[in-house]
C-alpha positions as a Markdown table, in Angstrom:
| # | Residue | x | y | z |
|---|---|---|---|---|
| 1 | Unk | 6.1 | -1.1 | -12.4 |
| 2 | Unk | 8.4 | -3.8 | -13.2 |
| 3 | Unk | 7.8 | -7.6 | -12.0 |
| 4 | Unk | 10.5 | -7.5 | -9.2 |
| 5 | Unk | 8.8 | -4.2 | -7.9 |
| 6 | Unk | 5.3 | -6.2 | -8.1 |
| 7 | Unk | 6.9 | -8.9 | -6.3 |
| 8 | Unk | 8.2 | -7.2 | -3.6 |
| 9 | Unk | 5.0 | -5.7 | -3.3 |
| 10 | Unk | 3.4 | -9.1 | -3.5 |
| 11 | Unk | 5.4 | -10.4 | -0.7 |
| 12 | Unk | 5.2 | -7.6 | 1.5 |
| 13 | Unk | 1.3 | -8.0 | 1.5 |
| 14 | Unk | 1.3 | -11.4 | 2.1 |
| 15 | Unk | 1.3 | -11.4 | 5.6 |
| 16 | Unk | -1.5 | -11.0 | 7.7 |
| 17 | Unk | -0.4 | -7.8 | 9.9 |
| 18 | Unk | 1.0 | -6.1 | 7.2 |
| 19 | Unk | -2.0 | -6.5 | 4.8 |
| 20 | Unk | -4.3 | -5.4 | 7.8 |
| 21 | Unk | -2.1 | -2.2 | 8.1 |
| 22 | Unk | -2.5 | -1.9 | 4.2 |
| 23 | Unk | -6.0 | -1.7 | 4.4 |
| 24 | Unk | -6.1 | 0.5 | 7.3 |
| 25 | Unk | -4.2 | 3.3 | 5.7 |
| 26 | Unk | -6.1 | 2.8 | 2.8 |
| 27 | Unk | -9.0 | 3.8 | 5.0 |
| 28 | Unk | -7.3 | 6.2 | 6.8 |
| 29 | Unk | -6.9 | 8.4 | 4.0 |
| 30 | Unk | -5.0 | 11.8 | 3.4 |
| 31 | Unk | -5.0 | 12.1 | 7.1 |
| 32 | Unk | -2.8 | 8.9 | 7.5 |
| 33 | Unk | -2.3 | 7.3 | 11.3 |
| 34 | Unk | 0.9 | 7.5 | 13.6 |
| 35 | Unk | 2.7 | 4.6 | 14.0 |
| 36 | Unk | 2.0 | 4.0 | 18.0 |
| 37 | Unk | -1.8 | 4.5 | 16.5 |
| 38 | Unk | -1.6 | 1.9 | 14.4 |
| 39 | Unk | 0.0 | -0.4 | 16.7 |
| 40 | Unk | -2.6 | 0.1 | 19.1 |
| 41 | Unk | -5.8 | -0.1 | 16.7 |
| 42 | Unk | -4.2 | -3.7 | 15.5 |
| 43 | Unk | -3.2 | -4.7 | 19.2 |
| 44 | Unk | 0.6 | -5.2 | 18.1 |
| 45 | Unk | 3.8 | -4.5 | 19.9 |
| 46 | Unk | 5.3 | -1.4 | 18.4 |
| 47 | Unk | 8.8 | -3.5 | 17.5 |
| 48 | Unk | 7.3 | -5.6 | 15.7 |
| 49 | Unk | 5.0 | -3.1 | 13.9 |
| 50 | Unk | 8.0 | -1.3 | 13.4 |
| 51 | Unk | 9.8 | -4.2 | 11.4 |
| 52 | Unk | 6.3 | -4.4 | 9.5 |
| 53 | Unk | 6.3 | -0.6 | 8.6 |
| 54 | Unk | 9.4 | -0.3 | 7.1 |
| 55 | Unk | 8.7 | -3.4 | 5.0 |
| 56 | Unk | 5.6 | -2.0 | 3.2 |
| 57 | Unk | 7.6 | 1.4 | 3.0 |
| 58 | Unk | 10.3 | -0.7 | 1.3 |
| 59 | Unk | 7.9 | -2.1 | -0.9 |
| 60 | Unk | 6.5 | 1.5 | -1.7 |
| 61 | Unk | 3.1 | 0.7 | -0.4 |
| 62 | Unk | 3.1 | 3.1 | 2.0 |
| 63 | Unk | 4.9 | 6.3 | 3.0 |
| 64 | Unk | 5.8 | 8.2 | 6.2 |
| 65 | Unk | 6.3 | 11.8 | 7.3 |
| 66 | Unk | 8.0 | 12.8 | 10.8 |
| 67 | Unk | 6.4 | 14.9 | 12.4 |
| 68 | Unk | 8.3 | 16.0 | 15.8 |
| 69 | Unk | 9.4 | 12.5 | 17.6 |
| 70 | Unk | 6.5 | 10.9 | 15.6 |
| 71 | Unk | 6.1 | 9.3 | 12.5 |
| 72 | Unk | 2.7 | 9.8 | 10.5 |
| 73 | Unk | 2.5 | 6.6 | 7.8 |
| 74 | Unk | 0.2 | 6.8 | 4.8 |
| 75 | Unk | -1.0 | 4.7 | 2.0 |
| 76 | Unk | 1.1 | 5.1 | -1.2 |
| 77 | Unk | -1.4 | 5.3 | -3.6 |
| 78 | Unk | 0.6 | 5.7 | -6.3 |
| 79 | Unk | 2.3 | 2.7 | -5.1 |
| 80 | Unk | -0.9 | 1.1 | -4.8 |
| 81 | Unk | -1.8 | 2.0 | -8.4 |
| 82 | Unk | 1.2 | 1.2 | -10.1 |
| 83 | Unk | 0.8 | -2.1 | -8.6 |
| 84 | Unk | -2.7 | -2.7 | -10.1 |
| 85 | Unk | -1.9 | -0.7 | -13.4 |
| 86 | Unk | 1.3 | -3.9 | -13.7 |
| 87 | Unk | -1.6 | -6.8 | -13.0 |
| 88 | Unk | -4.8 | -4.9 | -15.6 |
| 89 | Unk | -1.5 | -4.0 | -18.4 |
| 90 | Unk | -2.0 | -7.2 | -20.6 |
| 91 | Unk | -5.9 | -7.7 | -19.6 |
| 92 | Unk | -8.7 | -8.6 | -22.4 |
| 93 | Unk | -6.0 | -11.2 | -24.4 |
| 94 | Unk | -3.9 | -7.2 | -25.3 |
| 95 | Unk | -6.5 | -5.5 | -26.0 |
| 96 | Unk | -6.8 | -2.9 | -23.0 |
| 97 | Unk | -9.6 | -0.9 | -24.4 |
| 98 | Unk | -12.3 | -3.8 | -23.7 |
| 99 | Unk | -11.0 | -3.3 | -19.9 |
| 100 | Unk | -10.0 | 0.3 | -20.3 |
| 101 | Unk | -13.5 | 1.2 | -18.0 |
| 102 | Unk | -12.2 | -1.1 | -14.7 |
| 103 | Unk | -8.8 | 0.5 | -15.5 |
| 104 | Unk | -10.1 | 4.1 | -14.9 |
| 105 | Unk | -12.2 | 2.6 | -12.0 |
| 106 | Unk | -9.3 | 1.2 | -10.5 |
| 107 | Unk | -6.6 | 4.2 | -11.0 |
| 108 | Unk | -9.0 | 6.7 | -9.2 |
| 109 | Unk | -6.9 | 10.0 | -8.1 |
| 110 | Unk | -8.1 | 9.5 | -4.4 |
């Protein structure tokens, strides 16, 4: 992941909404949520969750498969991995082996 990438990500997290819908797919696992699910677990309007959505799909946090009239949103975790792989890459003063045990930790194949 390159720093522009990272930032988008960045930015796309730093809202409140969007980093509670982050998390939630994150916890929803393989089975990810539909979007009027989502909206409704986080009590916001489905526009405006919309709008939120496609900004973390943009950022290539999360991704979505239709299914029908529906659209089923999941966690990207190799979005999510890339992203921490770019902020561990130059950990321990370059020398990634002293860190290379919270790397592994952190790239889990979930």
């Amino acid at each position: 992941m390159d720093k522009n990438h990272a930032l988008g990500a960045f930015a796309a997290l730093s809202q409140s909404t969007r980093l509670e819908v982050f998390r939630l797919l994150i916890k929803a696992g393989d089975a990810g949520m539909l979007a009027g699910d989502i909206s409704d677990t986080l009590d916001v309007r489905q526009n405006t969750m919309s709008a939120n959505l496609s900004i973390l799909a943009r950022s290539g946090l999360i991704r979505n498969e239709r299914e029908g009239r529906s659209i089923r949103y999941f966690a990207d975790m190799d979005g999510m991995r890339g992203l921490l792989a770019f902020l561990m890459e130059d950990c321990c003063g370059g020398n990634p082996d002293l860190c290379q045990p919270v790397i592994n930790e952190l790239a889990c194949a979930c």
